[in-house]
TORKOL-4160 file (C-alpha; in steps of 0.2 Angstrom, whole numbers, padded with zeros to 4 digits, m for minus):
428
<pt num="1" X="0000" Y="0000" Z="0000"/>
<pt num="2" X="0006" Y="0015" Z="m0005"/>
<pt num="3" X="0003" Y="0030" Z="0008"/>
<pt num="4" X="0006" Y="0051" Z="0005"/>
<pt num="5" X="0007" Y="0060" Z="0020"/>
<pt num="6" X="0003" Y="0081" Z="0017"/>
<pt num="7" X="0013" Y="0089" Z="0028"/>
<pt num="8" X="0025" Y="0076" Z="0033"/>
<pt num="9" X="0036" Y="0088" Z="0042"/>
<pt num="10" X="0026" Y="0087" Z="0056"/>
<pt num="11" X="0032" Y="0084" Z="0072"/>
<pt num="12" X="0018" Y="0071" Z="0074"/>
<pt num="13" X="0015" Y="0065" Z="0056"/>
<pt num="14" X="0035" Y="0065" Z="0053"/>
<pt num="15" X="0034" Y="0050" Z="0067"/>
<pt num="16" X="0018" Y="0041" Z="0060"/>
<pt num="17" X="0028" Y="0041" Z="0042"/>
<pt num="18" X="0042" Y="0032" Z="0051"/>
<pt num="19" X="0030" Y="0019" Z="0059"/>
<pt num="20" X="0020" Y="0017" Z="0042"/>
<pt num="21" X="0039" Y="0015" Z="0034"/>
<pt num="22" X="0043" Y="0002" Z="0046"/>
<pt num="23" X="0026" Y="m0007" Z="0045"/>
<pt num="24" X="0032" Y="m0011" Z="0026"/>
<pt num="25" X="0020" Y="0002" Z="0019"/>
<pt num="26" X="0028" Y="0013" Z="0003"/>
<pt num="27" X="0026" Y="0031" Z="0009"/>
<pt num="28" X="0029" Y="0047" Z="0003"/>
<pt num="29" X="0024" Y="0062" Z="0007"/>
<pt num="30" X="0024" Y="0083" Z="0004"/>
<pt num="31" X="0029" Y="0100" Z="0015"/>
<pt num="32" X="0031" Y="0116" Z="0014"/>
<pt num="33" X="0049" Y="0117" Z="0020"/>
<pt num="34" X="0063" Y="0106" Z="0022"/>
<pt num="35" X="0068" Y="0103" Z="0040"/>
<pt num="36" X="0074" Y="0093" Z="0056"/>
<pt num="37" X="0061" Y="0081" Z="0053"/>
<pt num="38" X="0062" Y="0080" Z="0034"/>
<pt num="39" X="0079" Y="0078" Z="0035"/>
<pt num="40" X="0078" Y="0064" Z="0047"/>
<pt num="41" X="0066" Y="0054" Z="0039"/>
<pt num="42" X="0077" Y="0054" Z="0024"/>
<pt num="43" X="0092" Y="0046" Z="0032"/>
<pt num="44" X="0077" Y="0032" Z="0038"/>
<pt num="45" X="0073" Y="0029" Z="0021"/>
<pt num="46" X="0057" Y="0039" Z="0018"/>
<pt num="47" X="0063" Y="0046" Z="0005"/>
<pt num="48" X="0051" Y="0052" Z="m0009"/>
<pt num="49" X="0047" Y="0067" Z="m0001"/>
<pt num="50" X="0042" Y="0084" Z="m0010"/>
<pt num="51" X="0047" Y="0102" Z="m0004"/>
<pt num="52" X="0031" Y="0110" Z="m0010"/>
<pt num="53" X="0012" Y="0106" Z="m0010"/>
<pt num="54" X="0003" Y="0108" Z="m0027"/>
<pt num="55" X="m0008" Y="0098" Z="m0039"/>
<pt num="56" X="0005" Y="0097" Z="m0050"/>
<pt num="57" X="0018" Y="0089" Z="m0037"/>
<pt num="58" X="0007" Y="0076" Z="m0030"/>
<pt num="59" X="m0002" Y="0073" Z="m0047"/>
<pt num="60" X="0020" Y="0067" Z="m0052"/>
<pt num="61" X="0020" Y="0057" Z="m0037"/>
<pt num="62" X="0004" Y="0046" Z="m0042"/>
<pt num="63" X="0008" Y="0045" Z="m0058"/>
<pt num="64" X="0024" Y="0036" Z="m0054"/>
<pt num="65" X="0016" Y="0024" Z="m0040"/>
<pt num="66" X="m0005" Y="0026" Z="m0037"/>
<pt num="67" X="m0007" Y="0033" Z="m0020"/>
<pt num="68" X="m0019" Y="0023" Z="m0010"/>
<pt num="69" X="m0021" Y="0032" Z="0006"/>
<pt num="70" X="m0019" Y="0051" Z="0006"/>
<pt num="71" X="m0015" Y="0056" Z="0026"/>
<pt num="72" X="m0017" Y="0076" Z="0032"/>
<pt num="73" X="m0018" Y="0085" Z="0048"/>
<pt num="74" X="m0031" Y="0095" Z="0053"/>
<pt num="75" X="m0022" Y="0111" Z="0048"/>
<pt num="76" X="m0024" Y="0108" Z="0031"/>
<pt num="77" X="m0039" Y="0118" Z="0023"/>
<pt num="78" X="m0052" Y="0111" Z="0014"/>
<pt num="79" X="m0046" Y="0119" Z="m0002"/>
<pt num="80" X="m0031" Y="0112" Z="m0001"/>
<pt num="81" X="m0024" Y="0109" Z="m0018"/>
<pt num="82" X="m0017" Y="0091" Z="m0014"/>
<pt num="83" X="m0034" Y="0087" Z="m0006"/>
<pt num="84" X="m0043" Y="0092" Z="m0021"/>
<pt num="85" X="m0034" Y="0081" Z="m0032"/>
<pt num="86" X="m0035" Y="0068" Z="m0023"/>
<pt num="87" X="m0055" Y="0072" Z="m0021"/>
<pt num="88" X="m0055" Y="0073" Z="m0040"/>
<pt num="89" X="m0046" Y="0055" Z="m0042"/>
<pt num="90" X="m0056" Y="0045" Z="m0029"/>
<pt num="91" X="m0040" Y="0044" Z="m0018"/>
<pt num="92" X="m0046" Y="0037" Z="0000"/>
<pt num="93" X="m0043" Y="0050" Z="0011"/>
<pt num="94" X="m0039" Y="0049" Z="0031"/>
<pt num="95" X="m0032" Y="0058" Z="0047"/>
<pt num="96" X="m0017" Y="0052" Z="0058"/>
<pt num="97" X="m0030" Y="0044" Z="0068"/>
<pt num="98" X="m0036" Y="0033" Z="0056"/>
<pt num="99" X="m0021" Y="0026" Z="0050"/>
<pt num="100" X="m0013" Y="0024" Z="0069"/>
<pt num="101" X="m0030" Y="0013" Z="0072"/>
<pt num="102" X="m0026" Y="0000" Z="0056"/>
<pt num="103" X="m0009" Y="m0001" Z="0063"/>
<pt num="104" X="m0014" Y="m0004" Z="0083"/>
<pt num="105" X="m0027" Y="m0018" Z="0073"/>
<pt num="106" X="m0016" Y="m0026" Z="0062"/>
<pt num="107" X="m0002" Y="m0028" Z="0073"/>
<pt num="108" X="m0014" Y="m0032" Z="0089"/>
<pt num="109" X="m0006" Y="m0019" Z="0101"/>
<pt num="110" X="m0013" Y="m0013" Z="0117"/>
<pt num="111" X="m0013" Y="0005" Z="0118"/>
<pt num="112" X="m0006" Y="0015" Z="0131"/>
<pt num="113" X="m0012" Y="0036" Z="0127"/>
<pt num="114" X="m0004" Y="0049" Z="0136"/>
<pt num="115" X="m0017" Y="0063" Z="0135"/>
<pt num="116" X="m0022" Y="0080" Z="0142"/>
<pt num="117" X="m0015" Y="0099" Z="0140"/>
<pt num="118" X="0000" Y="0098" Z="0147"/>
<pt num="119" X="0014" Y="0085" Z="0151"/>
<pt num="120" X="0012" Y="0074" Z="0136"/>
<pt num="121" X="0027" Y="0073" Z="0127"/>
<pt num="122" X="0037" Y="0072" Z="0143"/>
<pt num="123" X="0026" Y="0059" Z="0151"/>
<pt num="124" X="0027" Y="0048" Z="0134"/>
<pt num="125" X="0046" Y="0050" Z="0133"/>
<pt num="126" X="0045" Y="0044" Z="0150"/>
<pt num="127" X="0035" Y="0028" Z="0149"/>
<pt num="128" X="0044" Y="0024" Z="0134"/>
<pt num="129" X="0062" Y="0026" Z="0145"/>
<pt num="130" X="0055" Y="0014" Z="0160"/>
<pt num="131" X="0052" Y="0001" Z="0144"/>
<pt num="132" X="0068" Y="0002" Z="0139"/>
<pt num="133" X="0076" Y="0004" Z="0156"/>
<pt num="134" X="0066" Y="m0012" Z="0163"/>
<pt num="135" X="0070" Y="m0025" Z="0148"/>
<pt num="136" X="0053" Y="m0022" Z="0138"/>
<pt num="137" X="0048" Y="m0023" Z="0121"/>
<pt num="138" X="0037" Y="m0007" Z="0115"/>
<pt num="139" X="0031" Y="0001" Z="0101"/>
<pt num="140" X="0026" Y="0019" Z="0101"/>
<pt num="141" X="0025" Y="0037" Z="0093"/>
<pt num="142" X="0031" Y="0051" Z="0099"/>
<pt num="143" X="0027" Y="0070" Z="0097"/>
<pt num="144" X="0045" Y="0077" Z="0099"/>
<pt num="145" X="0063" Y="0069" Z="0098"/>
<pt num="146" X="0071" Y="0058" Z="0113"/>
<pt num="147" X="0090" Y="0055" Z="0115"/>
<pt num="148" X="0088" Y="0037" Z="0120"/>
<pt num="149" X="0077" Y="0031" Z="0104"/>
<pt num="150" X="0071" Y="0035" Z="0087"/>
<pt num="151" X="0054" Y="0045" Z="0084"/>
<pt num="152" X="0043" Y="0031" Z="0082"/>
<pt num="153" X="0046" Y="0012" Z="0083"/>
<pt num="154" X="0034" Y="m0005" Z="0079"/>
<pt num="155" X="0043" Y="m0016" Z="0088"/>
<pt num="156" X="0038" Y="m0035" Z="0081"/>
<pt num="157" X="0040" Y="m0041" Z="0100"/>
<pt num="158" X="0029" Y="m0030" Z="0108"/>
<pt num="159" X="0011" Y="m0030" Z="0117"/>
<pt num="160" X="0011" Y="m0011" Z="0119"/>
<pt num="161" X="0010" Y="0004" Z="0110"/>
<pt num="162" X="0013" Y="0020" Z="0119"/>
<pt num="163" X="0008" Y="0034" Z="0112"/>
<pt num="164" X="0006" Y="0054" Z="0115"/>
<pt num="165" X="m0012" Y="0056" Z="0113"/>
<pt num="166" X="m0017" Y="0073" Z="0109"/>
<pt num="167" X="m0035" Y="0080" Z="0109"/>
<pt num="168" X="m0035" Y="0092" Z="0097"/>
<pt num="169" X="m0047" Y="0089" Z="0083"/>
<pt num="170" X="m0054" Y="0077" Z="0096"/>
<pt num="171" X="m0042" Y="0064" Z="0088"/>
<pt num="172" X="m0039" Y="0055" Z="0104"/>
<pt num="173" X="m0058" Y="0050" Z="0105"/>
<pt num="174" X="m0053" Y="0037" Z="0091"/>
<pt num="175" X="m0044" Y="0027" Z="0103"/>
<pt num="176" X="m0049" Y="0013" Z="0117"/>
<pt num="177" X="m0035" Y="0012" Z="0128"/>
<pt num="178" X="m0029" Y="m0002" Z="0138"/>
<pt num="179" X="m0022" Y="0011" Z="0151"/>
<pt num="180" X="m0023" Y="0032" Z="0150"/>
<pt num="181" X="m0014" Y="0043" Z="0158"/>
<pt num="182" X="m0020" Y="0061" Z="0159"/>
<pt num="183" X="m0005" Y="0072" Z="0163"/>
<pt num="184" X="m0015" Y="0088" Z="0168"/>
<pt num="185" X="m0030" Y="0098" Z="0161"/>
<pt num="186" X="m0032" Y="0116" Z="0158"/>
<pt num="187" X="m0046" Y="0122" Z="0142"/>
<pt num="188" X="m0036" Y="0124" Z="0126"/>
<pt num="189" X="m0041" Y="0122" Z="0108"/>
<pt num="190" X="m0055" Y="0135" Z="0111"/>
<pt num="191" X="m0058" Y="0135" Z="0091"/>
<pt num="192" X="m0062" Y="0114" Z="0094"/>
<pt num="193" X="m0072" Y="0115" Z="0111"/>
<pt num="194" X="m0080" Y="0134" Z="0113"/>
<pt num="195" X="m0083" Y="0129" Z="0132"/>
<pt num="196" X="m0072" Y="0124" Z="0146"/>
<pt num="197" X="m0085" Y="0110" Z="0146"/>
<pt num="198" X="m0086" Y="0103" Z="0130"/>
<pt num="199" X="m0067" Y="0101" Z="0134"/>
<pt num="200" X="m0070" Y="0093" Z="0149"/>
<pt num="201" X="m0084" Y="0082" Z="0143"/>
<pt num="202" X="m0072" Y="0074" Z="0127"/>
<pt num="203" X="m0060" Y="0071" Z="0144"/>
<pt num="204" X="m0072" Y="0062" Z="0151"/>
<pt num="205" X="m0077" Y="0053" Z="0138"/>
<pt num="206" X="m0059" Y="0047" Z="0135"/>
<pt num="207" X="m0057" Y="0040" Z="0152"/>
<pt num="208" X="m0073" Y="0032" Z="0150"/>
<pt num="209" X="m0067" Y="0023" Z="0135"/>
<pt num="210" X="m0052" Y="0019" Z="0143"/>
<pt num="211" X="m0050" Y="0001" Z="0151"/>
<pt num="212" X="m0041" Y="0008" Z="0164"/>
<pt num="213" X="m0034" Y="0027" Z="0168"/>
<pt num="214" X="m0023" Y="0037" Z="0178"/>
<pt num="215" X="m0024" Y="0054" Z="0184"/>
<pt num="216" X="m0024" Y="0069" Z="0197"/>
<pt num="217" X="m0036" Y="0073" Z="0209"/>
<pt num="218" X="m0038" Y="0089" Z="0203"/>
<pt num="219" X="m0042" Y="0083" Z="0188"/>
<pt num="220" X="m0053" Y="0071" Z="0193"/>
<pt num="221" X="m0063" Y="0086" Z="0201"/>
<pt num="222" X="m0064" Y="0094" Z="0185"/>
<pt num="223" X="m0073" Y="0078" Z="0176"/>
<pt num="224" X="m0082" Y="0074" Z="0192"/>
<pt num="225" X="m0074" Y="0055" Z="0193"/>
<pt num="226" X="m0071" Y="0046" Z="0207"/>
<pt num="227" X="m0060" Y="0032" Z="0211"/>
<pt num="228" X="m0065" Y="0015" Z="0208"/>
<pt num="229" X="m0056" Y="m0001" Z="0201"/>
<pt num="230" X="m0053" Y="0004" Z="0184"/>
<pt num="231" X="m0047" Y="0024" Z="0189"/>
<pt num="232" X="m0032" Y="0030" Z="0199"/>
<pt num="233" X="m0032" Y="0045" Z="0209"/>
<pt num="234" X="m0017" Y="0056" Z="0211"/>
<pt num="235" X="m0014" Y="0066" Z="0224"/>
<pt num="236" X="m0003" Y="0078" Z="0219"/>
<pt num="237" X="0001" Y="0087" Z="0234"/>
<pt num="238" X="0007" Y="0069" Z="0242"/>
<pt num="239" X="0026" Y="0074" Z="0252"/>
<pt num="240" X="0031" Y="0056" Z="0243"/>
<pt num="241" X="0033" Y="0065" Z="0228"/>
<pt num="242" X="0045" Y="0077" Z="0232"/>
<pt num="243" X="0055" Y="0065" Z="0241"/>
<pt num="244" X="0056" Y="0051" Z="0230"/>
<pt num="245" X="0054" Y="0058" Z="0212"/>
<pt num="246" X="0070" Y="0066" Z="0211"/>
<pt num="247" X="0072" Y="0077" Z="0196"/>
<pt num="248" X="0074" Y="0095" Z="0190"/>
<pt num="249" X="0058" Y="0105" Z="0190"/>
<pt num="250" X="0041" Y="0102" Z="0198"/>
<pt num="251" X="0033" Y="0097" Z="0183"/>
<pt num="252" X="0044" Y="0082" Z="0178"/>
<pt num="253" X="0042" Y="0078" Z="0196"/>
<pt num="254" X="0024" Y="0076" Z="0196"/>
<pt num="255" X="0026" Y="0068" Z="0177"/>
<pt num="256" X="0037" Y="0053" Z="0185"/>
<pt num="257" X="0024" Y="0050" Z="0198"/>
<pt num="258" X="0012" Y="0048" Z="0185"/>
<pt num="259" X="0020" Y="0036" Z="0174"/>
<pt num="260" X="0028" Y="0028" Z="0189"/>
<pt num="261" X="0011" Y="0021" Z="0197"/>
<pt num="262" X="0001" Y="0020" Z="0180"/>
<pt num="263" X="0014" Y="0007" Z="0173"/>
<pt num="264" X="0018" Y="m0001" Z="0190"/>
<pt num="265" X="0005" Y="m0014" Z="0186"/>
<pt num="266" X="0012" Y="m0019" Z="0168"/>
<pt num="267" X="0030" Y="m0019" Z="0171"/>
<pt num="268" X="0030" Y="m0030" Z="0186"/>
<pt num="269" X="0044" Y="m0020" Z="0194"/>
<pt num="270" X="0046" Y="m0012" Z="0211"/>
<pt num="271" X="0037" Y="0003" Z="0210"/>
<pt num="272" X="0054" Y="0011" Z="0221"/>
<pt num="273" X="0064" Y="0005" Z="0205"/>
<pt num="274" X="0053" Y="0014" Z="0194"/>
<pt num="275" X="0057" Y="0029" Z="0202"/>
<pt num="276" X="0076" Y="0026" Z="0204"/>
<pt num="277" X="0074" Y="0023" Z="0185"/>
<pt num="278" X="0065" Y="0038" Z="0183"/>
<pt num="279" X="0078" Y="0048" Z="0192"/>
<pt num="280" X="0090" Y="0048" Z="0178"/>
<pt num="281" X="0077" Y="0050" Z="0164"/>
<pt num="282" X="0088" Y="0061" Z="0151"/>
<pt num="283" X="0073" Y="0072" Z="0145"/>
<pt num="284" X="0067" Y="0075" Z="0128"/>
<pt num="285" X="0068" Y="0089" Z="0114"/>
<pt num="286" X="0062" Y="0106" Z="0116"/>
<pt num="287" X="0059" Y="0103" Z="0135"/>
<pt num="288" X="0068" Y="0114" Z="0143"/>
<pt num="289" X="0082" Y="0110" Z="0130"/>
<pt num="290" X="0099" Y="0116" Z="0132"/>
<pt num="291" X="0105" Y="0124" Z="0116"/>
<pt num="292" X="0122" Y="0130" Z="0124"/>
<pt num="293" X="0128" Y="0139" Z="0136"/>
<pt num="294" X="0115" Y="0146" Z="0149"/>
<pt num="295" X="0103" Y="0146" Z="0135"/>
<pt num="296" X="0090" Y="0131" Z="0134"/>
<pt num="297" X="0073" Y="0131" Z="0124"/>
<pt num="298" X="0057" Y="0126" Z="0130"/>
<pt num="299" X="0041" Y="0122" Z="0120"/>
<pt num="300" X="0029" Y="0131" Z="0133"/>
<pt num="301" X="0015" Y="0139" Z="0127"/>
<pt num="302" X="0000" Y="0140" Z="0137"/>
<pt num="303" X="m0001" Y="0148" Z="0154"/>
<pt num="304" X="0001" Y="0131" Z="0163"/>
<pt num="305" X="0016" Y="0124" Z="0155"/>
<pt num="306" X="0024" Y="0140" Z="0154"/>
<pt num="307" X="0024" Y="0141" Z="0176"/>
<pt num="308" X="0031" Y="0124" Z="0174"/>
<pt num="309" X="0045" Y="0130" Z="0162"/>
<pt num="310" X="0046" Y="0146" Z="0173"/>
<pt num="311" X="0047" Y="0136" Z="0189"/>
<pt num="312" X="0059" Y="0125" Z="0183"/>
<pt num="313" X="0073" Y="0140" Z="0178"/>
<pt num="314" X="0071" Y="0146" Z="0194"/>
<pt num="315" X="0077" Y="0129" Z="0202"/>
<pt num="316" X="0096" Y="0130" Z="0190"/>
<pt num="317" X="0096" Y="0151" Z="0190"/>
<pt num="318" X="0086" Y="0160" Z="0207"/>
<pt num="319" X="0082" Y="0176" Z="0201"/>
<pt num="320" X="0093" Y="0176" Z="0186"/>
<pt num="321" X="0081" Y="0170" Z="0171"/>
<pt num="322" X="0079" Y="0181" Z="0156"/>
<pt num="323" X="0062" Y="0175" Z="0144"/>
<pt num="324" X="0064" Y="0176" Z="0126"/>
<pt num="325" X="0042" Y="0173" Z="0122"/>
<pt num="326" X="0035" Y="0166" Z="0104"/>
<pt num="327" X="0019" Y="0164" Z="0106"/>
<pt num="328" X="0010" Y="0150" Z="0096"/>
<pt num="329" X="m0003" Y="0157" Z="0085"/>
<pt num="330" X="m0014" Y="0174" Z="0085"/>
<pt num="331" X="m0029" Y="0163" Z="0088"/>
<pt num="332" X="m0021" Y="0159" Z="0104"/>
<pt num="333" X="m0013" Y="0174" Z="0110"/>
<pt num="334" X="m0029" Y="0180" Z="0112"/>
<pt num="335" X="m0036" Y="0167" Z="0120"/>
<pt num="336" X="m0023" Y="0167" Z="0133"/>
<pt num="337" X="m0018" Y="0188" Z="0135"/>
<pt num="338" X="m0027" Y="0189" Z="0152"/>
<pt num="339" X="m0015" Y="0176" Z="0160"/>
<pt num="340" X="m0003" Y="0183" Z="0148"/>
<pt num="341" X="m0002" Y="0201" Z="0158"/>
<pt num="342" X="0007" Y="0193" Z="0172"/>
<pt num="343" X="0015" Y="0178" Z="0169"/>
<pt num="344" X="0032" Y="0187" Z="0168"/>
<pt num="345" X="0031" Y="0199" Z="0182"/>
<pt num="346" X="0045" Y="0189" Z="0189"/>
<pt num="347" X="0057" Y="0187" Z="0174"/>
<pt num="348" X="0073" Y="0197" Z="0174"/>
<pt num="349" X="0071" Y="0201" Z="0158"/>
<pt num="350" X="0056" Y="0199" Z="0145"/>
<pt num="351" X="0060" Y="0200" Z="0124"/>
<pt num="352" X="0046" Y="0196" Z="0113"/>
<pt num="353" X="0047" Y="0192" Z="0096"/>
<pt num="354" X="0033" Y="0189" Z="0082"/>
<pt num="355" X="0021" Y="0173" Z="0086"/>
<pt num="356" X="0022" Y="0158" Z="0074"/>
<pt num="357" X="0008" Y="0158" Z="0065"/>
<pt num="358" X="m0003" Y="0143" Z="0059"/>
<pt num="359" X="m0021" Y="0137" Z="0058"/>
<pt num="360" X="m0028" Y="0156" Z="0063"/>
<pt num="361" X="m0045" Y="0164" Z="0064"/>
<pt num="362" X="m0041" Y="0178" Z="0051"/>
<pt num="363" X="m0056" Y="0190" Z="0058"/>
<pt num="364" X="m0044" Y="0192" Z="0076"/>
<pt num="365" X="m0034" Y="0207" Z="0074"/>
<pt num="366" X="m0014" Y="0200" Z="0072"/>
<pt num="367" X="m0006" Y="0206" Z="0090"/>
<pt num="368" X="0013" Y="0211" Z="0088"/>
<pt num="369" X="0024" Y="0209" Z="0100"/>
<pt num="370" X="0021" Y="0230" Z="0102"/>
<pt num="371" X="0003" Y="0226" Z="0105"/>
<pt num="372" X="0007" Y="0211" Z="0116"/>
<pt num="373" X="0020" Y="0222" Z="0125"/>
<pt num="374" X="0005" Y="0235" Z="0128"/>
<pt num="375" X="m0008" Y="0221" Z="0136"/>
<pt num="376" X="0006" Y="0216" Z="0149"/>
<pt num="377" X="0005" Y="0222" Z="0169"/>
<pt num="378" X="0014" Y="0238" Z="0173"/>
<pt num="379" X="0027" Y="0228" Z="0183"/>
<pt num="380" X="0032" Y="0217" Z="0166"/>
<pt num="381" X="0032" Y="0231" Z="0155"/>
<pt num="382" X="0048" Y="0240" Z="0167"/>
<pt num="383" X="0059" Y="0225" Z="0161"/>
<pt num="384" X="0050" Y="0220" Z="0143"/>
<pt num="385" X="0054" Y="0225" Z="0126"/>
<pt num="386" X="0047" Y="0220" Z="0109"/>
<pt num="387" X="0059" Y="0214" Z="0099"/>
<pt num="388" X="0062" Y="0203" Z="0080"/>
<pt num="389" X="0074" Y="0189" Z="0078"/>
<pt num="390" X="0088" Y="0200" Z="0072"/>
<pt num="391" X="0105" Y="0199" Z="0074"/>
<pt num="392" X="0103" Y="0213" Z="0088"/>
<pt num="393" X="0093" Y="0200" Z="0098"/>
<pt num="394" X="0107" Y="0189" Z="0095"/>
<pt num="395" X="0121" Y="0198" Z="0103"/>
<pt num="396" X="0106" Y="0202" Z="0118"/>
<pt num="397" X="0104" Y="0184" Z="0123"/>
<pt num="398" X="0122" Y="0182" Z="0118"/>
<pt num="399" X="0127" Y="0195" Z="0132"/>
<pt num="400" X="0114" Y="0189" Z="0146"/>
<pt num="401" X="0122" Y="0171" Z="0144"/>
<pt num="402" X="0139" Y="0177" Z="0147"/>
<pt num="403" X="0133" Y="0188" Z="0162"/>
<pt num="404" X="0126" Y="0171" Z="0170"/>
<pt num="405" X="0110" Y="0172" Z="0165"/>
<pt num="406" X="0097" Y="0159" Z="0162"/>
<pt num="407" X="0091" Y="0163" Z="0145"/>
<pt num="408" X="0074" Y="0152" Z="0142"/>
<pt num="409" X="0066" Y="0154" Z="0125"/>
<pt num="410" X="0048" Y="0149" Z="0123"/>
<pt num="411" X="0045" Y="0141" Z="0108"/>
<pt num="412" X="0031" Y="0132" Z="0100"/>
<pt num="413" X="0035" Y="0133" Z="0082"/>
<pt num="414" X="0043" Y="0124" Z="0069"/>
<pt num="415" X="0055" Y="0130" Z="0053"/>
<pt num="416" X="0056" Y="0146" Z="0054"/>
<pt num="417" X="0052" Y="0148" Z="0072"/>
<pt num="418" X="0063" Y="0157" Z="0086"/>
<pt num="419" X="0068" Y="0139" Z="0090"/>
<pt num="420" X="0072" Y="0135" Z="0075"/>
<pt num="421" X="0083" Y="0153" Z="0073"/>
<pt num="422" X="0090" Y="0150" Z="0090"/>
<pt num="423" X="0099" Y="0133" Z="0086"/>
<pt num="424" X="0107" Y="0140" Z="0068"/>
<pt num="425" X="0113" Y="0155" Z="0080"/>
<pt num="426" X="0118" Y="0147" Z="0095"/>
<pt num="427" X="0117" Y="0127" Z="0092"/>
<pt num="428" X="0129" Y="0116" Z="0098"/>
C-alpha cells in the first residue's frame, strides 16, 4: 500500500511516516519546507518526499506509483490543492488517527495514550524510557525527539504501544486504551471546544473509553470522577513525591509520579525502581532543552506549561532567568492575554518576538509583540521590550548568557520559528 502523508514535516506525522515505513508500507509524502524532521526521515529511508504542495507535485507522485491512502492533519484547509486532487481521483482519504487505528489492529497492540494539556510529550518520553530501562519490548510514537530512541518504533516483539495522545481535533476520541494517563487539564483548543466543558466532557469521555486510567485529583474534580477499580487518583500534593521523584523541575516531578504508578502494574517491577529509573530520565527535545551555554529552549505555550517552564529556571538560575516569548498562534494569544499580563512579572528580563503563526482565525486582529507588549501588567512592562529575531537580539541573549543568566526561549514553532533561529545561531 502506498501511503502520502501532506505535511509530513510534522512533528507528529513525521513520526507516524516512520511507523508506516517500518510497518512495510511505501510512503511518501509533501511540506512546505525542508527541516529537522524531513531531514531525518530521509536518512530512515522515507525518501520520496516533495518540498512543495501543489496539484501538480502530488499529481507526479501518483503517476509514478497510485497513492492509495492520502493522510493530512487537521491544519490543512479544505481547499487544499493536494486534497482536491486527490478528491477529483477517488484517492481514499484519512487523518493520523485513522491510520494509527489499522496499525494498533493489524499488529494487535494494546494502547497505552498519554493525554491531556499539558505533560504529554514528557510523560510519553518517560513511559517509553521505563520500557527500555526495565527489559521491555514497545512500540510507540512520539510528538517530539528523545535521545535514547528513534521518533517512532513498531517493535515486532511488543504487546504495547505507547503513544502521546493529543486532543485536538478530538483525535484521541478514536482510541480505546488499555491504560490512559491524563498528565494535567487546563481548556485549550478554544476553536475545537467553545466551552471549558465541551473540553472537559471529550476528557471524560476518553477515560470512560479507557480500560483503565490514571490521573490527578484535581483533575478528577474537573470531570467529576471518582476512584474505583478501573481509575487511579493522584494526589498531587502527596510529600512522597517530592521526596522520591527526584528530578529538575516540579513538573517532571509530578510527570514521573504519573508514569511511575500507572505502569507499576504492567511492568512488574518495584514501584521504588521505577522511580530510581526515573531519576536519571535524560529528557526529551524542546523541554527545557539546552542549546548552549546558559541558553535552553522550552516548547511552553500555554499559561500552565509556561509556570512549569518558569518554575523549573528558577530551580538552575534563582532570580537570574531572562524570557525570550513566541507565542504560538494569534488565535491563541488572544485566547490566553489575560494570564498573559502577568505571567512574567518575575522574569529578569522579558524580549518578545513575532508569534508563529498557523491554523488562525483571520477576523482576530494580528497582535505584535508592540501590542502584546502593551496588554502586559505595569510591573512586566519595566523590564520588557518588543523585539524581531535579528541579529541585535542575537548579541542580547548572547550577552545575558555570558553575564550568568538563564536565557529560556519559549518556543512552539517549527521552521522558521525562534527555536528554529536560535539553534542556527547558537546550536551546539
Amino acid at each position: 500500500m502506498h501511503v502520502f502523508f501532506s505535511g509530513i514535516g510534522g512533528a507528529g506525522h513525521s513520526g507516524l511516516a516512520l511507523l508506516a515505513h517500518q510497518a512495510g508500507y511505501d510512503v511518501s509524502g509533501s511540506d512546505l519546507k525542508d527541516s529537522g524532521y524531513t531531514e531525518y526521515l530521509k536518512k530512515h529511508g522515507v525518501t520520496n518526499i516533495k518540498i512543495g504542495q501543489t496539484a501538480d507535485q502530488i499529481a507526479a507522485v501518483h503517476l509514478a506509483q497510485p497513492i492509495d491512502w492520502f493522510i493530512y492533519t487537521s491544519a490543512l484547509p479544505q481547499d487544499h490543492p493536494e486534497l482536491g486532487f486527490c478528491r477529483a481521483h477517488n484517492i481514499p482519504v484519512g487523518k493520523r488517527d485513522d491510520l494509527l487505528s489499522k496499525l494498533l489492529k493489524d499488529k494487535s497492540l494494546k494502547l497505552i495514550a498519554v493525554a491531556g494539556t499539558h505533560g504529554k510529550t514528557t510523560s510519553t518520553a518517560m513511559a517509553i524510557w521505563l520500557f527500555k530501562q526495565a527489559g521491555q519490548p514497545a512500540s510507540y510514537l512520539m510528538g517530539g525527539k528523545i535521545s535514547f530512541g528513534e521518533l517512532a518504533v513498531l517493535d515486532t516483539n511488543s504487546k504495547y504501544f505507547i503513544y502521546e495522545c493529543d486532543e485536538f481535533d478530538r483525535n484521541f476520541l478514536s482510541f480505546y486504551p488499555e491504560i490512559s494517563l491524563i498528565s494535567g487539564l487546563d481548556w485549550d483548543h478554544p476553536d475545537i471546544y467553545p466551552t471549558r466543558e465541551s473540553y472537559y466532557e471529550a476528557f471524560g469521555e476518553f477515560v470512560g473509553q479507557s480500560q483503565r486510567a490514571v490521573l490527578w485529583i484535581n483533575d478528577a474534580e474537573k470531570l467529576g470522577l471518582d476512584a474505583e477499580e478501573s481509575l487511579m487518583i493522584l494526589d498531587d500534593k502527596d510529600p512522597r513525591i517530592e521526596q522520591a521523584a527526584k528530578l529538575p523541575g516540579r513538573v517532571n516531578r509530578l510527570d514521573a509520579w504519573l508514569v511511575a504508578n500507572a505502569l507499576q502494574p504492567v511492568l512488574d517491577k518495584p514501584f521504588e525502581e521505577l522511580l530510581d529509573i526515573l531519576k536519571k530520565f535524560p529528557g526529551v527535545s524542546r523541554r527545557f532543552e539546552r542549546v548552549s551555554e546558559n541558553i535552553y529552549s522550552d516548547y511552553a505555550h500555554t499559561p500552565p506549561k509556561i509556570r512549569g517552564a518558569l518554575q523549573l529556571a528558577r530551580e538552575v538560575a534563582g532570580e537570574n532567568v531572562v524570557v525570550v516569548y513566541e507565542g504560538l498562534h494569534n488565535t491563541r494569544q488572544h485566547f490566553i492575554k489575560d494570564e498573559l499580563a502577568s505571567l512574567f512579572d518575575d522574569v529578569k528580563r522579558l524580549y518578545i518576538v513575532p508569534s508563529y503563526l498557523a491554523r488562525e482565525n483571520k477576523d482576530l486582529e494580528l497582535l505584535t509583540p508592540d501590542k502584546l507588549l502593551n496588554m502586559l501588567s505595569n510591573s512586566t512592562k519595566e523590564h520588557a521590550a518588543a523585539c524581531e529575531l535579528s541579529d541585535d537580539l542575537a548579541a542580547k541573549i548572547k550577552g545575558h548568557a555570558a553575564a550568568g543568566d538563564l536565557v529560556l526561549c519559549l518556543s512552539a514553532g517549527g521552521a522558521g520559528s525562534l527555536d528554529d533561529w536560535l539553534r542556527q545561531r547558537f546550536g551546539r
